[in-house]
C-alpha positions as CSV (number, residue, x, y, z in Angstrom):
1,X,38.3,-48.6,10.1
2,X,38.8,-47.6,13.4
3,X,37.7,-44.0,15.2
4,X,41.5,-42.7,14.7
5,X,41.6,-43.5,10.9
6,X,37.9,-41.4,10.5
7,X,38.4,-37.9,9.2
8,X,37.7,-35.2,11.6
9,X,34.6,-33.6,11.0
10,X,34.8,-30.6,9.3
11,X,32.3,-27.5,8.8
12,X,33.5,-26.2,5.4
13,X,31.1,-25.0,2.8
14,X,31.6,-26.3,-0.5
15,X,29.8,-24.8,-3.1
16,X,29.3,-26.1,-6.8
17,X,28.5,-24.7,-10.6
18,X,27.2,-26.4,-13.8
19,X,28.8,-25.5,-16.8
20,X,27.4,-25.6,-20.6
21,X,30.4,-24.9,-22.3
22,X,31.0,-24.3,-26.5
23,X,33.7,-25.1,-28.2
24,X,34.9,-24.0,-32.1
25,X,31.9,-21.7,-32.5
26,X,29.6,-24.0,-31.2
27,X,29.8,-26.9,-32.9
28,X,31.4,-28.8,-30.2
29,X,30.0,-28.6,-26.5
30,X,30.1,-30.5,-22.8
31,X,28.8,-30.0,-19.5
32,X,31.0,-29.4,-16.2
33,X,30.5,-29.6,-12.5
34,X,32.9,-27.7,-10.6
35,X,32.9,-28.4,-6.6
36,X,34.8,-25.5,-4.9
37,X,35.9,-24.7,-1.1
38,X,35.6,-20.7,-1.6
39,X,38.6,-20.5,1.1
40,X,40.9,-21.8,-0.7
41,X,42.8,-21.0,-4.3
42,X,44.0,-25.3,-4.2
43,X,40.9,-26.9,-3.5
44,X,38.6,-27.7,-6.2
45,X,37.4,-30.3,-8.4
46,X,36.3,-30.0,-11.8
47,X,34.8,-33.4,-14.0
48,X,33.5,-32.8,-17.6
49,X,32.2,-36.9,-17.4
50,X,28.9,-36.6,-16.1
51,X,26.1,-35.0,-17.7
52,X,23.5,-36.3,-15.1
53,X,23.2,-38.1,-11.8
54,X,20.9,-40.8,-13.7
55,X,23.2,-41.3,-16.9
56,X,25.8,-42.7,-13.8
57,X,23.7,-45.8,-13.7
């Protein structure tokens, strides 16, 4: 990669929420990670794959 393919850098503040969440009264639940830029409605990012960084192993 050259320096005019890199992606400028960029001083946005991302912020991020864990989520428990229940399903059919409880009997059925997951975790979520939500990664958010608070400026904008269009960017975020929500996985329901990972429960923890050390199950990605």
């Amino acid at each position: 990669m050259t320096d005019a393919e890199q992606t400028p850098a960029r001083d946005d503040e991302l912020t991020s929420h864990g989520y428990h969440i229940t399903l059919d009264d409880g009997r059925d639940s997951f975790f979520a990670l939500s990664i958010e830029d608070q400026r904008s409605d269009d960017a975020w990012l929500m996985s329901d794959t990972v429960r923890a960084l050390d199950e990605m192993r």
